[in-house]
N, C-alpha and C positions, 0 to 999 in steps of 0.2 A: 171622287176623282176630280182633281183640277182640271178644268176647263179648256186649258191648254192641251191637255191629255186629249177631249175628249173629241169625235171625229170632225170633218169640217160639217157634215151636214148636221152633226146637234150640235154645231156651235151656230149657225147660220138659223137652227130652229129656236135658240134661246134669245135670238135678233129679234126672229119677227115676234115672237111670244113677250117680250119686252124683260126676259129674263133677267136681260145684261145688255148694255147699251154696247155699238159699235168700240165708240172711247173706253170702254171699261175693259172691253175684249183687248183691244190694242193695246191699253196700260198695262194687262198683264200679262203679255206674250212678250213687251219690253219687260217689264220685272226679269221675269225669266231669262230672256234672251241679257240681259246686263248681269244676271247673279250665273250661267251656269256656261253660256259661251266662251269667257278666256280661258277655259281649261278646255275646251275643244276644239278653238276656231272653227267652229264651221259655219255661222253667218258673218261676211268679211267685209260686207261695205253696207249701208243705212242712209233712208230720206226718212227720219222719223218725222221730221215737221211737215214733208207734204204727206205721209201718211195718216196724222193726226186731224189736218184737216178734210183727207178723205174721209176718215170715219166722222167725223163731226157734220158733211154734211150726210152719208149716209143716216146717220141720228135726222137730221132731217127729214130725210125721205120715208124713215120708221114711222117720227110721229105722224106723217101725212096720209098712212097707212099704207104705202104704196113699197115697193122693191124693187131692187137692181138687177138680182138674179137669184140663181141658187145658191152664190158664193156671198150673197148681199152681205159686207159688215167683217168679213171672217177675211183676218188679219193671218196673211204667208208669206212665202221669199219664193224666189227662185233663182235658179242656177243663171251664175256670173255672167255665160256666152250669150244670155239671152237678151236682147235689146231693149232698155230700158232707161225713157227720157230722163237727164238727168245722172243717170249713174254711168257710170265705167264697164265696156265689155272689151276687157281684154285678152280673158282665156289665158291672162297668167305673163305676157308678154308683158314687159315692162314697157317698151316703146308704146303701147296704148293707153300707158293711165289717164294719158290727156283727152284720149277720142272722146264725144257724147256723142250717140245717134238722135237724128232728127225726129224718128219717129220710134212709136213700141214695135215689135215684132207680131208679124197678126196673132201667133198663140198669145202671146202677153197681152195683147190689146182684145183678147176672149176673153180673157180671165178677168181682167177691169169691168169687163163690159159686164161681164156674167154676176158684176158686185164685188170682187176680191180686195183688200186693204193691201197692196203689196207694202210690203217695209223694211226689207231689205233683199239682198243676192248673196247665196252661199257658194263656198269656194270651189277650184279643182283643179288637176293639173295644168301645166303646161302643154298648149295646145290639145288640152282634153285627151290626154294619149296616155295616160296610165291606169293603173286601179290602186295606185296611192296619187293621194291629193295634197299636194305640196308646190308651191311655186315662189318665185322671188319678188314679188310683188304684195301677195299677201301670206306668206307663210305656210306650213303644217296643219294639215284637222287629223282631229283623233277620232279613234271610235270609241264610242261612250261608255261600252262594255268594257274597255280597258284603253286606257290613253295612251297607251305604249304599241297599241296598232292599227294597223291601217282600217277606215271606214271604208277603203274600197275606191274605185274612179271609175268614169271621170265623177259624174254624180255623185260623188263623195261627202261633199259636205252637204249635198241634200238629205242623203240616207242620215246623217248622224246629228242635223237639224230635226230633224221628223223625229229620232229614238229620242233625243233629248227635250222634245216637247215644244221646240221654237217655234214651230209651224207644224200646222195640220194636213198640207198640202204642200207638193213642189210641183216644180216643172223640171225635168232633167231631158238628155239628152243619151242616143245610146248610135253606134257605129259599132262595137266590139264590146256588147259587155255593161256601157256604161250606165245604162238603169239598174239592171237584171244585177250586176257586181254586188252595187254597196247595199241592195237591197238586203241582197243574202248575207254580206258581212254586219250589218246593224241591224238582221232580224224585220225589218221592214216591207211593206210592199212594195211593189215595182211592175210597172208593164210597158215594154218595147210594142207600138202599135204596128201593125202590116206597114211596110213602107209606103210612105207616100199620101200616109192616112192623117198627118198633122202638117202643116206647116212649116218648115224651118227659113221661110227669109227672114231676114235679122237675127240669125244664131250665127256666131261665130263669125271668122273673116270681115270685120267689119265692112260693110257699104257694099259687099259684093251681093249679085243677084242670084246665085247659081245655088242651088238646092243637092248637094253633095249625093252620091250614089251609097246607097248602103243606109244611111245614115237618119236617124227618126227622134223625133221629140215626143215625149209620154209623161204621164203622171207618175210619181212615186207617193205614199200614203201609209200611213199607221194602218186601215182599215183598207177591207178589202171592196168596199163599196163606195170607198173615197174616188178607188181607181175607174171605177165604172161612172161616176160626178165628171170626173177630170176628163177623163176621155171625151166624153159626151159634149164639153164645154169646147176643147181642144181642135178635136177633131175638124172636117171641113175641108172642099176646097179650097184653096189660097190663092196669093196674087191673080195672075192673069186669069189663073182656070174658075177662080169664082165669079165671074161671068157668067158661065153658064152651066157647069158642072154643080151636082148635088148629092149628097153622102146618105145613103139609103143601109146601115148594116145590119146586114140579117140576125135575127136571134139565134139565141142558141138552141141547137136540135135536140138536144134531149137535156132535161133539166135531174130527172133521175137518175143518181147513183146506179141503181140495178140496170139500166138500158144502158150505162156510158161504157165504150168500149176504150182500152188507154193502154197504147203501148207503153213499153218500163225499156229504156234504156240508161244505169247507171253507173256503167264503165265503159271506157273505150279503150284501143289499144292506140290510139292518137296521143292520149294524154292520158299522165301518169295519175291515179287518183288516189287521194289521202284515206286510208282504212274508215278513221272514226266520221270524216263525213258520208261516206261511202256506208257504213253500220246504219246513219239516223236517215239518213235516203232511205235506204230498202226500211227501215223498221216505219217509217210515215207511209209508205207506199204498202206495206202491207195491210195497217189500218187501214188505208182507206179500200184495201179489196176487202179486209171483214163490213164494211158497210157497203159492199153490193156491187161497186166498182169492178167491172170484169177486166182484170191484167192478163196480158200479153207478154212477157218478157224475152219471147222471139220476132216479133214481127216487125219488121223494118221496110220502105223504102228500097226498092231495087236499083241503091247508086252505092259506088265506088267512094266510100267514107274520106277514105286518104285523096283521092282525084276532087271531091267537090272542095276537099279545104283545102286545098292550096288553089282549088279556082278563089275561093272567097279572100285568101290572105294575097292573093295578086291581086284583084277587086280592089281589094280593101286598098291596100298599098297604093295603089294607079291613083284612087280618088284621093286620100290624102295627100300625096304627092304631088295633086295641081295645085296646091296652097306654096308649093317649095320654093324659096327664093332663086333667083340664077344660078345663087353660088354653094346652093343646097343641092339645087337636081343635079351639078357638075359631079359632086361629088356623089348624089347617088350615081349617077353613071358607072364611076367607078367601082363602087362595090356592085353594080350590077356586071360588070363583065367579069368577077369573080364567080359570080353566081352559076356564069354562062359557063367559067371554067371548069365547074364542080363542085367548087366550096358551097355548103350548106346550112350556113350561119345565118341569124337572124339579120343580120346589116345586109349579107347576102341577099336574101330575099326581098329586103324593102326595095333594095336597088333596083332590082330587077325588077320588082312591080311599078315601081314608079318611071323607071325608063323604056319598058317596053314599048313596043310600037304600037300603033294604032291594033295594024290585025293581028298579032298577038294579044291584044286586051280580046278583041272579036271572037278570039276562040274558046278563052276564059267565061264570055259573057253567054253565047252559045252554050256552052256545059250548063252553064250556070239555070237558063230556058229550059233544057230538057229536064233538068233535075228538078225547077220548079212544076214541072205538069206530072214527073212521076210524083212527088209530095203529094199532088192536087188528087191523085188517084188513090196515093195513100190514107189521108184523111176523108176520102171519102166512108173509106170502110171503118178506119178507126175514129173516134172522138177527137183523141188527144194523144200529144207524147209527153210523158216523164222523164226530165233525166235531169242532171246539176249544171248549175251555171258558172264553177271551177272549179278547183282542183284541190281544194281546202276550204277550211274555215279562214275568218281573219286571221293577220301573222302582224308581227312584229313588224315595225315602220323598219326599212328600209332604203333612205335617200340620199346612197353615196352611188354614184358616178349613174351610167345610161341606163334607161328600162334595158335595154338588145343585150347589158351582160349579168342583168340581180338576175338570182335565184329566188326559191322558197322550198321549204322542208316538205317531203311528202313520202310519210313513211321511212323518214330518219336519210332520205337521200333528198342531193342537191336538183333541184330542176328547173329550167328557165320557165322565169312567171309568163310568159309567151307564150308556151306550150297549151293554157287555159282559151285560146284564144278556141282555138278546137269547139269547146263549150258553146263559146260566144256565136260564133257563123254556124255552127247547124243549125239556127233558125235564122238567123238575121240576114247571112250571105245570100238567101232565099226568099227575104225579105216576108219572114211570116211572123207570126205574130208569138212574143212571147213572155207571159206573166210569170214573176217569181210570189212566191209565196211562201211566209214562216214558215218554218217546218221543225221546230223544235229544235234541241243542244248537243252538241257534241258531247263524247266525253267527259271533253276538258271544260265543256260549261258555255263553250260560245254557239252563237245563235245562226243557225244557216235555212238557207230556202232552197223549194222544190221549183225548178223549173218547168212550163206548162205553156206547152208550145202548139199551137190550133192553126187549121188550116190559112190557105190566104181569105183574108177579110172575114174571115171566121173568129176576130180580137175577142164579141162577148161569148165563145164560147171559154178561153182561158180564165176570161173574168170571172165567168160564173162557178167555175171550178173550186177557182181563189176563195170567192164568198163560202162555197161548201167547205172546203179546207177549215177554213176559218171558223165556221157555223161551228164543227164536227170535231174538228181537234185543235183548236183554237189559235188564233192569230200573235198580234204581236203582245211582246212582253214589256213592259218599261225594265229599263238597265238604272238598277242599285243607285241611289242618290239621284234619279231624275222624277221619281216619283208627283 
């Protein structure tokens, strides 16, 4: 297996064993990354020279026999919104190409610390609000299993960096989706941490201080044990609260299959879902009940499925909508009193969540508490929940006119790709924790994952789930010509 294949933690073990020098690592993730990225764009800007001389002096610090970290040497990217001196975060807006931040991002500035070679940043949409990754700035990525479809968003071109060998590791960002998405379309891993459980100043919005609602930074990984590295690096109090706050996460409570108790929900009536992913769902979910796994496929939570998602897509909506220019929110107003008229349109909605008033978010946010302590009650008796992270496999790029009017084919009918958001907020609008994990091919050949959703601050029970997944019915696959 090429090196580049291989996890971050044997490539960081081939560092200290003096297998392969820092430089030799990094010369051949550029190899790669120069012979197999213009046909996918998904690493879209590069500091190779000051990457070169980080790994040269990391070679330093080898021979002295001494380490950086767990990442010591092992050359990665990560996702564009995240602040990184020297390069450009502009989340796809054109008006930023000139910004640089002053400083790294505290996650960014973990992963340096932790040893990491960063060497460049992979792409994603504009304003990180899709699950196709396309923008006018840096262009199109493709996913590597077929270049005529979407990797997913916003984490988009981290999921199809990782399938393609560019990097061992990323850092992605997730609000709706955006880990958990390209995970499952490029077969990769991915895990959305408990809210609040990593850091986000310096993601996004450039210079602002404000740590968005909803919204979390996590690892994405070929390996499911990269993600439990990453996290572990990541994780932390930040700005102000690391002063005196300190991150203590409990292990996971039962490590055996035969004791894990694991709700199965793999359709809903919120959202429309595609037969053949829906087939390789339940047919992974079955194996893992032949290996001891006790499934549940009735036990739910005592909340009102339709009432907590639309508290989360008003959430959701409210918090991106303090990014809106003047002459944005004006106009949401206006499709907001549409909303109020009746219409029930996606624009409708955004309006409405982004103009509401104060105590109408307060009511949304209220729902949102009580649903989070029944959860808490939930997972006290179950493990874990099972269910997909959209509504298909990957599809065919799509990048004429608004995300609020594309469809996508499910089951031979049209459906707005919107509708997957459903997916996305029953764990995240609740801010719990949630790992995707491979799970095998469709039908038609493409590669999708199980979503694995564990209580609050319960992240390494998801994780460890992933690593048994992985162990038991195996993890990721390289996609054809990336070998």
């Amino acid at each position: 297996m090429h090196i580049s294949l291989r996890s971050a933690q044997a490539q960081a073990a081939a560092i200290a064993a003096k297998e392969i020098s820092a430089s030799e690592l990094l010369d051949q993730t550029i190899e790669r990354y120069e012979r197999l990225n213009p046909s996918i764009n998904a690493v879209i800007s590069t500091q190779l020279e000051h990457a070169r001389g980080r790994a040269k002096a990391a070679d330093g610090v080898t021979a002295a026999g001494e380490s950086w970290g767990p990442l010591h040497g092992v050359a990665m990217t990560i996702k564009e919104a995240w602040d990184w001196m020297g390069s450009a975060s502009t989340s796809g807006h054109s008006e930023l190409v000139d910004w640089r931040p002053e400083a790294n991002s505290e996650a960014v500035q973990r992963l340096l610390d932790a040893g990491a070679v960063i060497y460049g940043k992979t792409n994603l949409p504009v304003g990180m609000a899709d699950w196709q990754t396309f923008n006018p700035v840096y262009g199109s990525t493709s996913n590597p299993w077929n270049n005529e479809m979407t990797p997913g968003g916003s984490s988009g071109g981290a999921a199809a960096a990782l399938a393609a060998g560019l990097t061992p590791l990323e850092l992605g960002s997730d609000i709706g989706a955006s880990i958990r998405n390209p995970a499952h379309y490029c077969g990769v891993f991915g895990h959305k941490p408990t809210y609040g459980l990593v850091p986000t100043h310096g993601h996004g919005n450039p210079g602002s201080p404000v740590e968005l609602d909803i919204g979390v930074g996590g690892p994405l990984a070929r390996y499911a044990s990269d993600l439990t590295l990453g996290l572990n690096i990541v994780a932390g109090a930040g700005h102000l609260d690391a002063r005196g706050w300190r991150l203590e996460l409990p292990a996971a409570r039962q490590t055996d299959p035969r004791k894990l108790k694991a709700a199965v929900m793999l359709e809903s009536e919120q959202c429309a879902q595609d037969d053949e992913l829906t087939a390789q769902l339940a047919a992974t979910v079955a194996k893992l009940g032949e290996l001891g796994v006790q499934l549940d496929y009735d036990a739910r939570p005592d909340i009102d499925f339709e009432r907590s998602h639309h508290d989360y897509m008003m959430l959701l909506r409210s918090t991106t909508g303090t990014e809106a220019s003047p002459e944005v929110y004006a106009r949401q107003v206006e499709h907001g009193a549409r909303w109020d008229d009746g219409d029930r349109d996606y624009r409708a909605l955004m309006g409405a969540g982004v103009s509401m008033s104060h105590w109408q978010r307060a009511q949304h946010h209220e729902n949102r508490e009580r649903d989070r302590v029944k959860w808490d009650a939930f997972f006290d008796e179950y493990d874990l929940l099972l269910c997909p992270i959209a509504a298909s496999a990957a599809y065919i790029k799509d990048e004429e006119g608004a995300r609020a009017d594309r469809t996508i084919t499910v089951n031979g009918e049209q459906h707005h790709t919107t509708d997957q958001l459903f997916w996305a907020g029953l764990s995240c609008g609740v801010y719990l924790p949630g790992t995707v994990a491979p799970a095998g091919f469709t039908a038609s050949g493409l590669p999708c994952g199980l979503q694995i959703v564990a209580g609050h601050l319960r992240d390494r029970e998801s994780l460890a789930f992933a690593e048994f997944m992985e162990r038991e019915l195996g993890g990721f696959v390289t996609p054809p010509g990336y070998e």
